[in-house]
N, C-alpha and C positions, 0 to 999 in steps of 0.2 A: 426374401421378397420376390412374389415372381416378376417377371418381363412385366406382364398385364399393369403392375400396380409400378412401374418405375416410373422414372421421367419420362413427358412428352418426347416422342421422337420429330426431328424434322421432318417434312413432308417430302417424298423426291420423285411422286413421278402425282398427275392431274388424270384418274380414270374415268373424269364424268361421261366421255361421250362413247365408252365403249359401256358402261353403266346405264347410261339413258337407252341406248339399244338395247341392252342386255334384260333388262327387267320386263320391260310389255312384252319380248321375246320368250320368255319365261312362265307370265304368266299366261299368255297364252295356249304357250304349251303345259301347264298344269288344267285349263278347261278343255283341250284337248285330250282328256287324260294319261297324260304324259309326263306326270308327277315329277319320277326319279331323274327323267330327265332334265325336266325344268331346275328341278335342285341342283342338280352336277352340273349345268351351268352358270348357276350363281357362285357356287362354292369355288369353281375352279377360281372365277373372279374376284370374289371375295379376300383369296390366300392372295393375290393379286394386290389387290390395294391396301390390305394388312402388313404387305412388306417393303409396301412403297409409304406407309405410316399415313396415306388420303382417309382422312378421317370422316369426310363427307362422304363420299364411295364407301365404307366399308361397313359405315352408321347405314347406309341407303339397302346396302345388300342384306345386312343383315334381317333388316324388318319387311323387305319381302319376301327373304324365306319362312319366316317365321309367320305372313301374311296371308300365304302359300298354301301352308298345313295347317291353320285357324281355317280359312275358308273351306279346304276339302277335310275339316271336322277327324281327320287324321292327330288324334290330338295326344298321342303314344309316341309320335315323332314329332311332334312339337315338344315338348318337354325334353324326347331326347337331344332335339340339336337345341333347344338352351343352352343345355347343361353344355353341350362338345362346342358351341362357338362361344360360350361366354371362358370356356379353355384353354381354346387353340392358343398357340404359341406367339408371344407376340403380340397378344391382342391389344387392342386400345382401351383405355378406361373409358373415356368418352364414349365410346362407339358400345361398351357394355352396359351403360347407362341407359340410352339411347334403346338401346334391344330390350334392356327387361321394362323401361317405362314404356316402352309399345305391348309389350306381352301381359303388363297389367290393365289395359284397358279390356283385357279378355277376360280378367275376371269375373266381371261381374258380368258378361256375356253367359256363362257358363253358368252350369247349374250340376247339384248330385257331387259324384265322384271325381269328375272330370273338372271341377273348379278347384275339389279338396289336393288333386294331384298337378295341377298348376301353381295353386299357390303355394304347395310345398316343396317345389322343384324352384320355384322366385326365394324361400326363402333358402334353402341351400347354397343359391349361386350368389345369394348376399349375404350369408353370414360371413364373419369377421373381416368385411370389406369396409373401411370406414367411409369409402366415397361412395357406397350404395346404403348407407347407413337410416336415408331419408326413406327410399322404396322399401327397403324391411320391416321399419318401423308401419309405414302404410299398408303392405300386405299383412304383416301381422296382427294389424287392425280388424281386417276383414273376417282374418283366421276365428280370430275371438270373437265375432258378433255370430261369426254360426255356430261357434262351439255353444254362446248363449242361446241363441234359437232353439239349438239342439235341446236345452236343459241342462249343460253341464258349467253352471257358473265359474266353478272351481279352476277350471280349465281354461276360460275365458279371463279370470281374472290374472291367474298364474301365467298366461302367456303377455299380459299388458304389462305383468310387475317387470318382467325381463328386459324390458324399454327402458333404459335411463336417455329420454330425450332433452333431460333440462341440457345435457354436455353436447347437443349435435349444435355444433357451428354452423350447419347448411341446412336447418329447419327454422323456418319465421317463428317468429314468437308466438304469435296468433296458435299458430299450429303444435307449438308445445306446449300451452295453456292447454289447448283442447284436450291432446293426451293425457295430460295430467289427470285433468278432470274427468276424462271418462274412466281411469285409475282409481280414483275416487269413489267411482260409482258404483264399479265393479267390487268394489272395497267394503262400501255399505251393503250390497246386495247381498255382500256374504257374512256383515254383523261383523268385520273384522272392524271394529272403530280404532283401536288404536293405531293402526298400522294407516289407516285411511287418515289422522291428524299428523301424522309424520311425515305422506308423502304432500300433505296440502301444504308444507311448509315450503315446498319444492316454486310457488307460485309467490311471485313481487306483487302487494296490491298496489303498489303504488302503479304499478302500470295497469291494472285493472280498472282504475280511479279516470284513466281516460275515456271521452265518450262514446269511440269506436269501438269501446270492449265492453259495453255494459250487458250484453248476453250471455259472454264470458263469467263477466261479476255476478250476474244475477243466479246462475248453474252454482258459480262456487259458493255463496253465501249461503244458497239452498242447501248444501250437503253439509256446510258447517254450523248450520241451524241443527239441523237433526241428529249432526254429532253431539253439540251446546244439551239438546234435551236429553240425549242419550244419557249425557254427565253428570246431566241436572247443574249444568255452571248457568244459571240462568242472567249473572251479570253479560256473561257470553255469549249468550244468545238475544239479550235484546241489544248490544252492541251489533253483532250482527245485522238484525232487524232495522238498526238506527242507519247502518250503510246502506243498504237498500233502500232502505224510507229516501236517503238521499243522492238516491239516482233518479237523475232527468229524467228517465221512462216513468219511472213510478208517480215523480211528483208531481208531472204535469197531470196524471189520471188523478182525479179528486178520488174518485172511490177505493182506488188501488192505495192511493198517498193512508185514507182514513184507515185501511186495512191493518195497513202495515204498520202505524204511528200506535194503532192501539193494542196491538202485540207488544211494541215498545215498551208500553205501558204496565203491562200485563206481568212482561219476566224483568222489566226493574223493580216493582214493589213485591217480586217475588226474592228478588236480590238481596241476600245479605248486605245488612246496613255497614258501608264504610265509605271512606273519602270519595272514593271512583263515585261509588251509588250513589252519594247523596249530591256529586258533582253534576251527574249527569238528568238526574231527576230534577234538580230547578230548572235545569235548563230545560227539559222536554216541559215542562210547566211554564214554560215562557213561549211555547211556540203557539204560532197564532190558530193554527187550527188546530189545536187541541182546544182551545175556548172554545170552539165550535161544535165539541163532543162533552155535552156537558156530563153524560156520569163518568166518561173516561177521568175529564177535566177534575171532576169534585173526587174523584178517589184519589187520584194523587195529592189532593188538596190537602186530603186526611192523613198523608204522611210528610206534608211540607208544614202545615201549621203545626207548632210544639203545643197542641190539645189531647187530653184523652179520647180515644175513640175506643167507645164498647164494642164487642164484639156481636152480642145480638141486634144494635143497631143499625151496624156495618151489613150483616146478614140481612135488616129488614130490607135496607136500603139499595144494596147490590148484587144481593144473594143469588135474585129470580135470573136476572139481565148474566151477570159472570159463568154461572151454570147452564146456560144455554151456548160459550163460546165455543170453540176447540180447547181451549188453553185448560180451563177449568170444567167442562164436560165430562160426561163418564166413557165418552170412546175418542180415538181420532187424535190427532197434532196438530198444529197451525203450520201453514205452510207458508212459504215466503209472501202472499197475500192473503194469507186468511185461509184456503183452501186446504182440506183435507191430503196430505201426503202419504201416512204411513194407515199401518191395518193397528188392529185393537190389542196387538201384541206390544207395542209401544205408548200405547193410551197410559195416561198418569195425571187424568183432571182431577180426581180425588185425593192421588197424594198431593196437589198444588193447591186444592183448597184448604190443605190443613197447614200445608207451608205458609199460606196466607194468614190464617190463625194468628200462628207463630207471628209472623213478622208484624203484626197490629199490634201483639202482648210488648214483643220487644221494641215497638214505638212505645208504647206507652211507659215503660219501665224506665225510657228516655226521657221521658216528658216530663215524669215523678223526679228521677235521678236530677233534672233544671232547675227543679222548683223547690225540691226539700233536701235539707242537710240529714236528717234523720227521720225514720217512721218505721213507726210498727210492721210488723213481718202482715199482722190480721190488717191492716187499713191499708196497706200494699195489694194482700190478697182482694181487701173485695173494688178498689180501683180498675182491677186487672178480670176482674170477674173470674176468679179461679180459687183454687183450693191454695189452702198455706202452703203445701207439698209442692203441687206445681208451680206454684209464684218463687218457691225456694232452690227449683231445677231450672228453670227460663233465666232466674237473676243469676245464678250460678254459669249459666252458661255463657250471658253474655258477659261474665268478669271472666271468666273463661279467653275471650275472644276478644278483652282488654277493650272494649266498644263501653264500657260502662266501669267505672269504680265502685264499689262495694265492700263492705263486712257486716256480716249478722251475726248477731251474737244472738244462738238460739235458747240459751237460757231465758233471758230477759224477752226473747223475741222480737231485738229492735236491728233495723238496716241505717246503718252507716254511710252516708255516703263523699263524705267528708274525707277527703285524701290526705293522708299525713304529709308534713312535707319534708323532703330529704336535707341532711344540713348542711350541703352549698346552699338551696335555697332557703334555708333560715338565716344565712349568714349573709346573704345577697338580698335578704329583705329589711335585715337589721341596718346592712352600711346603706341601703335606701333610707330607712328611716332616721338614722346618725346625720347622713349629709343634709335631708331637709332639715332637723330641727337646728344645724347648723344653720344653715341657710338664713331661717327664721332668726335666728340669734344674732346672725349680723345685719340683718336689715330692721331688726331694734333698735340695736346699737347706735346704727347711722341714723334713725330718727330723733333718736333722745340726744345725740350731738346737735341734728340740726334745730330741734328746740330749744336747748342750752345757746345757740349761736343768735338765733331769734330774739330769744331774751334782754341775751347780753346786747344786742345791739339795743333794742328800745329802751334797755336802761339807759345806755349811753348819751341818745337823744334826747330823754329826759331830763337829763342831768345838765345838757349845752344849755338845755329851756334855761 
């Protein structure tokens, strides 16, 4: 470990006031053009307060030399005394902090070569510094938005992946969400999805779920929307949808709120039928502005009533209005309100309208499976308005996918749907039915006593008569 990175040293000697003279001295004599001179007075005082460990004096020195050669655009000897004062022997952490967050406000002064040759001399003097861990990560920010500008994603993305900012102790939260998410972004720009759902895990929503970060929440739901369609997990993506819909920004915009609720709408009945699905579907059909969107409203209507729903009807009824959205369209995606996000390379409204198909057939097969213990494979098929074949792949898949009990016997061509039962529970329905008729048997018994007791009494008093 060097000097630089040890413990604090005590302080042993106060150079402010030969420091306060020493710098407007300095740089005056740098407008004088009298550069090297100006320098070689600083420096000598510099080594000065370096060894007297005045951390205020040495942080002060530093960033007018450095303030020195910025102004006279000498920018070959600025990088070089970076590099030789963030060195020197001795040096203070503090006071190097201090020097390179002054020499990144120069950044973005700079433009061309002479920005790309600053900001790679900042990151040299902070690599494997853990206390300059913050300025790295920032300049190397910068590095990647021009390598993007430039056109070279690859290079842009490859240098954010090198950031593990979830582990910096000394970056605010706010500020490592951000990183993350522009990791994210750079992730998808490049079509790498997996790698971009692995680093999103990197992100707490519970702290997103706060109101100060809803900009935050709203950047990250977006990119795991477009992962959610990438997958086609569409229970995933209107979850998503559903967090958004219920952020205070969105909800209070009526129009943004409608947006987003009927996306909701959209990739739940596109959602394979299971507990989560059918959980979250009564409830989005209990929210009061969905009443308010009456075909949104009446389509989910069609998979919360246990009715058959044809599918040319479905078609008559919301074919025109669905094929006009993003969701179900022949180009484009829905984006966190509604809005067009991605190009026609990810468009897939027409495999969604057949998904939709599907998931009518397999309501319906639901609805038949409630209502009848047994039926013909042909009065199955024409319920479902399909062929025997296809009525025989749909049911098969959803016994498949145990959403549905099933056996055809294609000889006879009858569907079954009558589950056998296993013999605990023929055995557990038997000692149910033993203990009632017990039951009944002793509370005959006690009746025909207490009619015999009845009896016997009014003989009795008969008989006193």
């Amino acid at each position: 470990m060097s000097t630089a990175e040890g413990l604090a040293r005590k302080q042993e000697a106060d150079l402010s006031p030969q420091v306060d003279e020493a710098i407007p001295a300095a740089e005056q004599l740098a407008k004088d053009g009298k550069q090297q001179e100006a320098l070689d007075k600083l420096l000598v005082l510099e080594k000065q307060a370096r060894n007297a460990s005045d951390l205020a004096s040495t942080s002060r020195l530093l960033l007018a030399v450095n303030s020195i050669l910025y102004h006279a655009r000498d920018y070959a000897q600025l990088n070089a005394h970076l590099q030789l004062l963030s060195k020197k022997h001795g040096q203070l952490r503090q006071a190097v902090q201090k020097m390179v967050d002054g020499a990144m406000e120069y950044v973005d002064q700079l433009e061309g070569d002479d920005q790309l040759r600053l900001i790679e001399t900042l990151r040299d003097i902070t690599e494997g510094k853990i206390y300059l861990e913050v300025p790295r990560a920032r300049v190397t920010r910068t590095l990647s938005k021009l390598k993007e500008a430039a056109g070279d994603v690859n290079a842009a993305s490859e240098l954010m992946q090198e950031l593990q900012v979830e582990t910096f102790g000394s970056m605010e939260r706010r500020e490592k969400v951000d990183f993350i998410l522009e990791q994210m972004r750079l992730l998808k720009a490049q079509d790498d999805w997996e790698k971009m759902a692995i680093v999103s895990k990197r992100i707490n929503l519970k702290w997103l779920a706060d109101k100060e970060h809803e900009d935050l929440k709203l950047r990250y739901y977006a990119l795991m929307i477009l992962y959610g369609l990438w997958t086609d997990k569409y229970l995933d993506v209107a979850k998503h949808y559903r967090a958004v819909y219920e952020t205070s920004s969105i909800a209070e915009n009526a129009e943004s709120a409608s947006a987003v609720l009927r996306n909701v709408v959209y990739f739940l009945v596109l959602a394979p039928y299971d507990n989560e699905q059918s959980d979250l579907l009564n409830r989005v059909y209990k929210d009061d502005r969905l009443k308010e969107m009456k075909e949104s409203y009446d389509l989910v209507k069609c998979f919360i009533d246990p009715e058959l729903r044809r599918w040319p009807n479905i078609q008559d009824l919301y074919g025109e209005g669905l094929r006009r959205t993003k969701v179900f369209g022949p180009a484009g995606t829905a984006g966190v309100t509604g809005d067009v996000e991605e190009d026609d390379k990810h468009a897939k409204g027409e495999t969604r309208w057949k998904v939709l198909h599907d998931r009518i057939v397999e309501h319906n097969i639901r609805v038949v499976a409630g209502y009848y213990t047994r039926i013909t494979l042909s009065r199955l098929a024409t319920f479902l308005s399909l062929s025997v074949a296809e009525t025989e792949q749909f049911l098969s898949k959803l016994v498949t996918s145990k959403t549905v009990y099933a056996k055809i016997d294609r000889p006879a061509g009858i569907v079954s749907f009558v589950k056998p039962k296993r013999g605990d529970e023929v055995l557990n329905e038997w000692s149910s039915d033993v203990h009632k008729l017990m039951g009944l048997i002793e509370k005959s018994c006690h009746l025909i006593a207490k009619e015999h007791a009845v009896h016997a009494a009014l003989k009795a008093q008969q008989s006193k008569a």
